[in-house]
C-alpha positions as CSV (number, residue, x, y, z in Angstrom):
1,X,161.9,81.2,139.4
2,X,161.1,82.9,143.1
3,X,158.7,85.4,141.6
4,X,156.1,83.0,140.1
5,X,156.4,81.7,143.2
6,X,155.5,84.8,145.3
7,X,152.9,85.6,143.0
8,X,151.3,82.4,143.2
9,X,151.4,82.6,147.1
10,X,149.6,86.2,146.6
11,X,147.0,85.4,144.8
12,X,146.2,82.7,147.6
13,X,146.1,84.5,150.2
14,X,143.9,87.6,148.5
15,X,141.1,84.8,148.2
16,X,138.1,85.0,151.1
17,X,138.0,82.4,153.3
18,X,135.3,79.3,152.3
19,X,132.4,79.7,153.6
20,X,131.3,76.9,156.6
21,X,128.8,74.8,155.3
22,X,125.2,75.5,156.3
23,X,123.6,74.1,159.7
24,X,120.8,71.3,158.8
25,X,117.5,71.9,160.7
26,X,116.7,69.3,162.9
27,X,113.0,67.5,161.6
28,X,110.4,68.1,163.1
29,X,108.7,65.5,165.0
30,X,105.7,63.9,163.6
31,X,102.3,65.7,165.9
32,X,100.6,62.6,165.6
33,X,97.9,61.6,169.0
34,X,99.0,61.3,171.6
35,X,99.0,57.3,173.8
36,X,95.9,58.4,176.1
37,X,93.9,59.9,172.9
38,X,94.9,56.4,170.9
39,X,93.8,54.1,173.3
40,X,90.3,56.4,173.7
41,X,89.5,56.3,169.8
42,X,90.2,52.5,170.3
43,X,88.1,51.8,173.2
44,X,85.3,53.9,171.1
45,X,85.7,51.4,168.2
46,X,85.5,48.3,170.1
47,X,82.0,50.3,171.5
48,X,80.7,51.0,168.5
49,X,81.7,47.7,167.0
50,X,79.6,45.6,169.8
51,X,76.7,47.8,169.1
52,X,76.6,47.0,165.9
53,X,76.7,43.3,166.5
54,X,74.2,43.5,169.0
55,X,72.3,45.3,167.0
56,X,72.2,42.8,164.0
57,X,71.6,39.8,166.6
58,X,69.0,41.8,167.5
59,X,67.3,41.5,164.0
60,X,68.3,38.6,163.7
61,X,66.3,36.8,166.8
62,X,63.5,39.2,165.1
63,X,63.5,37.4,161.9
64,X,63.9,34.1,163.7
65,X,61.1,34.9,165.9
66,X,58.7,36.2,163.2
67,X,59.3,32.8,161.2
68,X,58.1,30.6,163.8
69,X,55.6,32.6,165.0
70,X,54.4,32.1,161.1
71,X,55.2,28.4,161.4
72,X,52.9,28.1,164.4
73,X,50.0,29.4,162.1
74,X,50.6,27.3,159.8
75,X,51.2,24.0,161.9
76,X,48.2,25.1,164.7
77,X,46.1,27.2,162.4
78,X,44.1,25.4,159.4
79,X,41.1,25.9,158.1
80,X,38.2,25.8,160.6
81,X,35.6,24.0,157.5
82,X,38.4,22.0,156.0
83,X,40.8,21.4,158.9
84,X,41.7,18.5,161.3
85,X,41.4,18.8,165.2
86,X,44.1,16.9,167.6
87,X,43.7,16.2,170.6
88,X,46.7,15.6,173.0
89,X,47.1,13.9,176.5
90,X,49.6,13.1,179.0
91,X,49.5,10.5,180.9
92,X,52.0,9.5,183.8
93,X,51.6,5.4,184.9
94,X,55.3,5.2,185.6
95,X,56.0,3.2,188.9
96,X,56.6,4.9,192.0
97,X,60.2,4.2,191.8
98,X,60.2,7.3,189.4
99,X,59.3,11.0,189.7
100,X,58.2,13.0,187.5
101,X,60.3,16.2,187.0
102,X,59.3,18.3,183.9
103,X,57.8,17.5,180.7
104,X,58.0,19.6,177.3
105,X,56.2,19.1,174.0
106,X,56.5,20.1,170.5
107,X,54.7,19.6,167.4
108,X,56.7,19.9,164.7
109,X,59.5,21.8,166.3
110,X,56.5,24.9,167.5
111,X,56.4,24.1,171.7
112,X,53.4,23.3,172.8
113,X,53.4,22.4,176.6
114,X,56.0,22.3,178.9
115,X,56.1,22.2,182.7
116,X,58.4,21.6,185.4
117,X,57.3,19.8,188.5
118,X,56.6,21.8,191.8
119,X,55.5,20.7,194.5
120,X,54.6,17.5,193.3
121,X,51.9,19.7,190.8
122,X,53.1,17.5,187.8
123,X,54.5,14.1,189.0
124,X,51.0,13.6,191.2
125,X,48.4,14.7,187.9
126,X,48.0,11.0,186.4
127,X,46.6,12.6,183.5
128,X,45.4,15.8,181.8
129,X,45.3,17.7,178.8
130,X,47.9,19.5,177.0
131,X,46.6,20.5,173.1
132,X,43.1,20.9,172.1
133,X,43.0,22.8,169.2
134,X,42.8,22.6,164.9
135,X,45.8,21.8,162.7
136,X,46.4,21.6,159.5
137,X,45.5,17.7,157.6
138,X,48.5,15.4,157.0
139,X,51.7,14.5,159.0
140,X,52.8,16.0,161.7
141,X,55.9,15.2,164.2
142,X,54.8,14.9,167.7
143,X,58.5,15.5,170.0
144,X,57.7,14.6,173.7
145,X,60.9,14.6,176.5
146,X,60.7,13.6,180.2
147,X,63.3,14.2,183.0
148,X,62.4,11.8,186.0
149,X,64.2,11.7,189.1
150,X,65.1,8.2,190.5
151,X,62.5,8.0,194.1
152,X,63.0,5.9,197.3
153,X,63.2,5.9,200.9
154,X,65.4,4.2,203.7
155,X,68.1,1.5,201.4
156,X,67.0,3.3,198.2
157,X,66.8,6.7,199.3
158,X,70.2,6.5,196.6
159,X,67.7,6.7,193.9
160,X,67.3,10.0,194.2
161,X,70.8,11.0,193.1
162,X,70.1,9.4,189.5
163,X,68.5,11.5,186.8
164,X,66.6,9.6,184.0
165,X,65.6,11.6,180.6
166,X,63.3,9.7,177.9
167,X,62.6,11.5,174.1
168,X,60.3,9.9,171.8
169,X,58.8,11.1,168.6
170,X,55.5,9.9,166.7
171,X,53.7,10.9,163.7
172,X,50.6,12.4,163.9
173,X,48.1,11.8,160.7
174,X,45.7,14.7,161.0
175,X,42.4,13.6,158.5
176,X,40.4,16.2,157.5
177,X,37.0,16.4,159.0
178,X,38.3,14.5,162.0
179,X,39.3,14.7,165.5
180,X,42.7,12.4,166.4
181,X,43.3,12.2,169.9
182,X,46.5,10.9,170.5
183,X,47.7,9.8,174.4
184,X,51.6,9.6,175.3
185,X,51.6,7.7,178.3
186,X,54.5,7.0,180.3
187,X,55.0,4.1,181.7
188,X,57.4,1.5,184.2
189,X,58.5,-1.7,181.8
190,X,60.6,-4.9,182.7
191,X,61.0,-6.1,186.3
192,X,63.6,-6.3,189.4
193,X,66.0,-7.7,187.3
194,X,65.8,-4.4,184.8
195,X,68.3,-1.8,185.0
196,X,66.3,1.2,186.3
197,X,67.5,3.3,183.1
198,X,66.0,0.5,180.8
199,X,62.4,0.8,182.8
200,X,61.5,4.2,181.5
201,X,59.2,4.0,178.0
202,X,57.0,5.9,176.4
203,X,54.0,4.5,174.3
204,X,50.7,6.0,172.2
205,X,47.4,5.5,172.0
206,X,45.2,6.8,169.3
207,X,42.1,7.1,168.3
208,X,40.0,9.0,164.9
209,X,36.7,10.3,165.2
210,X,34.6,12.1,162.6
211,X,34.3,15.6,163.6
212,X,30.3,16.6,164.6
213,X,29.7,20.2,163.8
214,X,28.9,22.4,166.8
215,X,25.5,22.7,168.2
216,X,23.7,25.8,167.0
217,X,22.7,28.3,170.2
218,X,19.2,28.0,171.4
219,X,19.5,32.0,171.0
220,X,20.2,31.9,167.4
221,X,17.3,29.7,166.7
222,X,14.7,31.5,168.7
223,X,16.0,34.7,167.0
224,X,15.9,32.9,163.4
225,X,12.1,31.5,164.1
226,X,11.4,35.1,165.0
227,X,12.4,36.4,161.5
């Protein structure tokens, strides 16, 4: 039973060695951009990405701009032979516990006038023209705003801390063949027992006139009795 044994034990030991197991390669670490280069390519986005809104605001006031220069036209245009002419006036009666400030017009939503007081320029012109011009016939919203300033000297000199503003709207019927001249006046209502905000109004006056055609040129006739 010993030489099995022995034999066994030979045959071990004739065997090579096992081999060590193979190293594993470290991975490689991923070459992606580096912080600066990432925060560059992001500041260049956010760039790129204003421009572009700026550039479709851009079109944008464009288009808007277009369409209301096309409204105008069509509100303040008309037909010179079929038209209506209007006739607009401002008038300031408002007592002298008020000053005028700035004024702005519209006719439906297209500004027509507006003014801000300098110098007195606007609060001292009692009255004056602000439209004078053809439109087209049927209805069209008149929008009229005032800012006044409260006025006063000595006790009341505290009136002119107080800022007053006063909208109104009316509708303007524009015949065809006729001239509408239509008056906002602004005037002082109530008395000394009124709260000064409930004195400021605002009221019309109108009046429709057939439209007379132009007189011809004395040129044009001379040259037509010529021919």
């Amino acid at each position: 039973m010993l030489h099995p044994v022995a034999a066994s034990a030979q045959s071990a030991a004739s065997q090579p060695p096992a081999a060590p197991p193979a190293a594993t390669a470290p991975a490689a670490a991923p070459s992606g951009p580096s912080p600066a280069r990432t925060a560059e390519e992001q500041n260049d986005l956010k760039v790129r990405t204003l421009e572009e809104r700026v550039s479709d605001l851009k079109e944008k006031v464009f288009r808007t701009k277009a369409r209301l220069m096309n409204l105008q036209e069509m509100v303040i245009g008309g037909d010179i032979t079929t038209g209506a002419k209007a006739v607009l006036v401002h008038r300031n009666e408002m007592g002298s516990s008020f000053y005028l400030e700035s004024v702005t017009y519209a006719l439906d939503g297209a500004p027509i006038y507006t003014k801000v007081d300098l110098d007195g320029d606007l609060d001292k012109r009692e009255e004056f023209e602000i439209f004078n011009g053809r439109i087209v016939p049927g209805n069209h919203q008149l929008a009229v705003q005032m800012v006044y300033r409260g006025y006063g000297f000595g006790l009341f000199s505290y009136l002119k801390d107080y800022r007053f503003k006063i909208q109104s709207a009316y509708t303007v019927d524009a015949e065809p063949g006729k001239v509408i001249t239509v008056k906002v006046v602004s005037f002082e209502k109530g008395g000394l027992t009124t709260e000064l905000k409930d004195r400021l109004a605002i009221r019309y006056e109108q009046e429709i006139q057939k439209e007379e055609p132009a007189p011809r040129k004395p040129g044009a006739a001379t040259e037509g009795a010529k021919k």
